[in-house]
N, C-alpha and C positions, 0 to 999 in steps of 0.2 A: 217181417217182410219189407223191404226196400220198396218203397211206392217211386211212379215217375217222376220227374222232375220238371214239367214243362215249362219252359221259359217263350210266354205269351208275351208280345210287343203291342202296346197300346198308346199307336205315338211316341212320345218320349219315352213312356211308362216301359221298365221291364217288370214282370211279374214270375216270382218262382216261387214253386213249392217245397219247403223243408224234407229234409232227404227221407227226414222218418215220421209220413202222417197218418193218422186215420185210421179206420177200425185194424184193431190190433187180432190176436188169434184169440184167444175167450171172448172175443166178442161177435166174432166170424164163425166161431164154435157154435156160441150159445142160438145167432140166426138160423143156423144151419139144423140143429137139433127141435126150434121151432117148426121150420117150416118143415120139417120130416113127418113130425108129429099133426099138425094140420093137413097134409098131402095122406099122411095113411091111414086116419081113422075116422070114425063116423062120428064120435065121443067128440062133445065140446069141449075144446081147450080151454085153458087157462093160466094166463103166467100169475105168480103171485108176487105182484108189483110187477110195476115197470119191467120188461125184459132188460133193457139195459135204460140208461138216462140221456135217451134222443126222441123227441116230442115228437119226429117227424116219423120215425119207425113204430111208434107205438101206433100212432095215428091208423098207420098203413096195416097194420100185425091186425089192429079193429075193423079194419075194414075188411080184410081175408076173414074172419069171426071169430080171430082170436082174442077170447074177455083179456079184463083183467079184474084181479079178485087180490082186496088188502088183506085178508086173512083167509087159512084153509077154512073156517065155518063158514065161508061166503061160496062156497064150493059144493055141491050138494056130491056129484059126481062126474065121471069123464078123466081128462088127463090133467094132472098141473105140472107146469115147468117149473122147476126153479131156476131164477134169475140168474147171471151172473156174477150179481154179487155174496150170492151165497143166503145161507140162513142158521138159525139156531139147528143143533141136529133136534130137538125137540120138533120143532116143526114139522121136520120129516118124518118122522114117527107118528104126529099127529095124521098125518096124507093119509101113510097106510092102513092106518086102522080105518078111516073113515072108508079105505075100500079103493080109494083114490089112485088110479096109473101115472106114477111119479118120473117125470124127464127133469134130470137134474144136469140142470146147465151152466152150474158153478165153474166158473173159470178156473183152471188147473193151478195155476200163479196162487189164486184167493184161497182153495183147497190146504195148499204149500203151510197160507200161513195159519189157517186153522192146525194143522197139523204140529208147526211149531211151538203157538198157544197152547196147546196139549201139553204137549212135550216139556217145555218151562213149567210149566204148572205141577205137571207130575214130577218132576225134579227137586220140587219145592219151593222153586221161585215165584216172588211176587210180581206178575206179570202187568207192566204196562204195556198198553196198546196205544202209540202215535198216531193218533185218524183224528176224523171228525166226528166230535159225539153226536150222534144221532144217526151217520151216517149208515145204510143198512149193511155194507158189507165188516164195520166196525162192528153193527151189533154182533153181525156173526161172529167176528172172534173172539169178543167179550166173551160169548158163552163157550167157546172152548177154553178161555184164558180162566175163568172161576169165577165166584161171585165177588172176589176181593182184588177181581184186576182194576187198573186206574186208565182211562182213556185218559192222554194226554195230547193236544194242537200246541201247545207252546209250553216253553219251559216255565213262564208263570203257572203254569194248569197243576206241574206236580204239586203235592200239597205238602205244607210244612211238613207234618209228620208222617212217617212211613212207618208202618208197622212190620218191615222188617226192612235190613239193607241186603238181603239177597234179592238185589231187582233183576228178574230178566224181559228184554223189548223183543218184542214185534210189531211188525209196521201194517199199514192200510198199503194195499198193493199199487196206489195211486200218490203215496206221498212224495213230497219232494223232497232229497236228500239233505237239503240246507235246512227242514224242520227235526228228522230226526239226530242230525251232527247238534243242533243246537240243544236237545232233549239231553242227551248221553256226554257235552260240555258240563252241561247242568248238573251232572249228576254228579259227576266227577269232581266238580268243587265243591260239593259237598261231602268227600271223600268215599262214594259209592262207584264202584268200579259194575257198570251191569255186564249180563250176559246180553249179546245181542243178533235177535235172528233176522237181519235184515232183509225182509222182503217185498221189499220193491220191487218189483215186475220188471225185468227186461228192458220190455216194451218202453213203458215209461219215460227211465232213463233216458233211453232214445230217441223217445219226442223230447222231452226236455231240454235236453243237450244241444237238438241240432235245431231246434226252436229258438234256444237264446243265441247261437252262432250266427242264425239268419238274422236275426233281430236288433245282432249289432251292425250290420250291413244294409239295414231297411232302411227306407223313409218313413216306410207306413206298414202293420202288422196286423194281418187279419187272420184270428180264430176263429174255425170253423167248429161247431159244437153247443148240443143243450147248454141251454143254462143253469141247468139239473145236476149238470156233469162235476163233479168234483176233481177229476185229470184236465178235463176243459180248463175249468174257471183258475185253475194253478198253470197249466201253459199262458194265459192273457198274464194271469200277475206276471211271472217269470217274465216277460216278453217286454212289459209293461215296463219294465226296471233297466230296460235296456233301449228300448224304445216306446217314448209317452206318446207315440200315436199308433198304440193300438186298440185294437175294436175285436170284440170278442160277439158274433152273432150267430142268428144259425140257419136264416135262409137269407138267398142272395137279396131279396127284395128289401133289406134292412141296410146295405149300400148307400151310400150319400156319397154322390160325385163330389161335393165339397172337402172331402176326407183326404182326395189326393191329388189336390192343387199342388204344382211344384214339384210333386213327388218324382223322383227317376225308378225308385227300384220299389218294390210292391212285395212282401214275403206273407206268406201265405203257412201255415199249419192248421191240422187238427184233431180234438182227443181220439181218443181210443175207442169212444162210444162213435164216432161218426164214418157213417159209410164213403166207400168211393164217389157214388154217382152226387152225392152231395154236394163234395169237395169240387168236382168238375163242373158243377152248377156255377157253384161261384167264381170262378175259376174265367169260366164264358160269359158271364156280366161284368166283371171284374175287365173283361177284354174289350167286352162292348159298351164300355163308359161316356169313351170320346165320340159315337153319337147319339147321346142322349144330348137336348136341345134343352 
């Protein structure tokens, strides 16, 4: 979805919004399937982990009395969400037995690339996964990918030896295209030709793209997004490469009018975990700079 673009005058300052910010559709999905679930039932909710990785929505999801619960045995009974970033299918099999009313609010994107991890695996290929190890949506496709898939973040991460050269990849739905090109370079001089199911999210793409376009036209580059976020904290770097004053925060109160001394133009994006009314927070301090004394 095409967010607005408002171009805020703050004195000298212009300030715009990159053409493509903020919560994307799996993330609009998975709020919306929350709050469904807390509006229609008497049963304590509970997401398992973070609903998505924004500090200020979870905060809020607590305050409606929606728990949060690190494992389904921290769950006696009632409903649990799953997250958008997905889970082992093990886990969901764990809900139902225990009895458990399962909202699964996997992002469709993240689903994609479970589905492709399957798919290479059952093929026969040796499935690397390009994420971040530890990352939960990573775990998830580890476990469709097999116990002998390899997460890899950089091409140092493949390991000398591969116990087969039929590699097939899949991606974390949040990576940046310039880690997996560098993974599949890699492979390739080593004369492995992979299979590859590239899925990266849309979305993504989108903010990425039109984040670095604004970013070479900025003075100054402010990310709106947890720190949690892993699409977040890769829009700052991306941005960061293009213009070294930016600042990656996630309420407006973290602003330092120091930040944009001199500045004419002020670009603004943010991930895919961050809502609208967030981005328009900042957006309205960001405006009202020039009378802070």
């Amino acid at each position: 979805m095409i967010k607005p673009q408002p171009l805020v005058y703050n004195g000298d300052m212009k300030i715009i919004r990159s053409k493509y910010a903020g919560a994307c559709y799996g993330v609009e999905r998975a709020l919306s399937l929350v709050d469904d679930a807390a509006c229609h039932t008497d049963a304590v909710v509970h997401t398992l982990g973070p609903l998505i990785h924004n500090p200020q929505v979870v905060s809020e999801l607590r305050g409606r009395g929606v728990e949060e619960a690190a494992t389904v045995d921290e769950i006696d009974s009632g409903v649990v969400v799953i997250r958008s970033h997905g889970v082992e299918p093990s886990i969901i099999k764990q809900a139902h037995e225990k009895g458990l009313t399962v909202v699964d609010a996997t992002c469709p994107h993240v689903s994609k690339a479970h589905e492709a991890a399957w798919s290479l695996r059952e093929q026969g290929y040796l499935v690397m996964v390009v994420g971040e190890l530890g990352h939960p949506e990573v775990e998830g496709i580890h476990a469709y990918a097999g116990d002998n898939a390899i997460v890899v973040q950089d091409p140092s991460d493949i390991p000398e030896h591969l116990e087969s050269s039929k590699v097939g990849i899949v991606v974390q739905t949040t990576q940046a295209a310039s880690v997996l090109e560098a993974i599949i370079e890699a492979l390739r001089q080593r004369g492995i030709e992979p299979r590859v199911r590239n899925t990266i999210c849309f979305a993504t793409k989108q903010r990425q793209q039109a984040a670095v376009e604004l970013a070479k036209k900025a003075d100054v580059m402010v990310i709106v997004g947890g720190r949690n976020s892993g699409n977040t904290t890769r829009l700052a770097q991306l941005c960061q490469e293009v213009c070294p004053k930016t600042y990656h925060i996630e309420r407006p109160t973290e602003l330092s009018k120091d930040w944009f001394e001199g500045a004419s133009l002020v670009g603004i994006t943010a991930g895919a975990s961050t809502p609208e009314n967030q981005i328009i927070a900042v957006e309205r301090a960001l405006a009202a700079l020039e009378n802070q004394t």
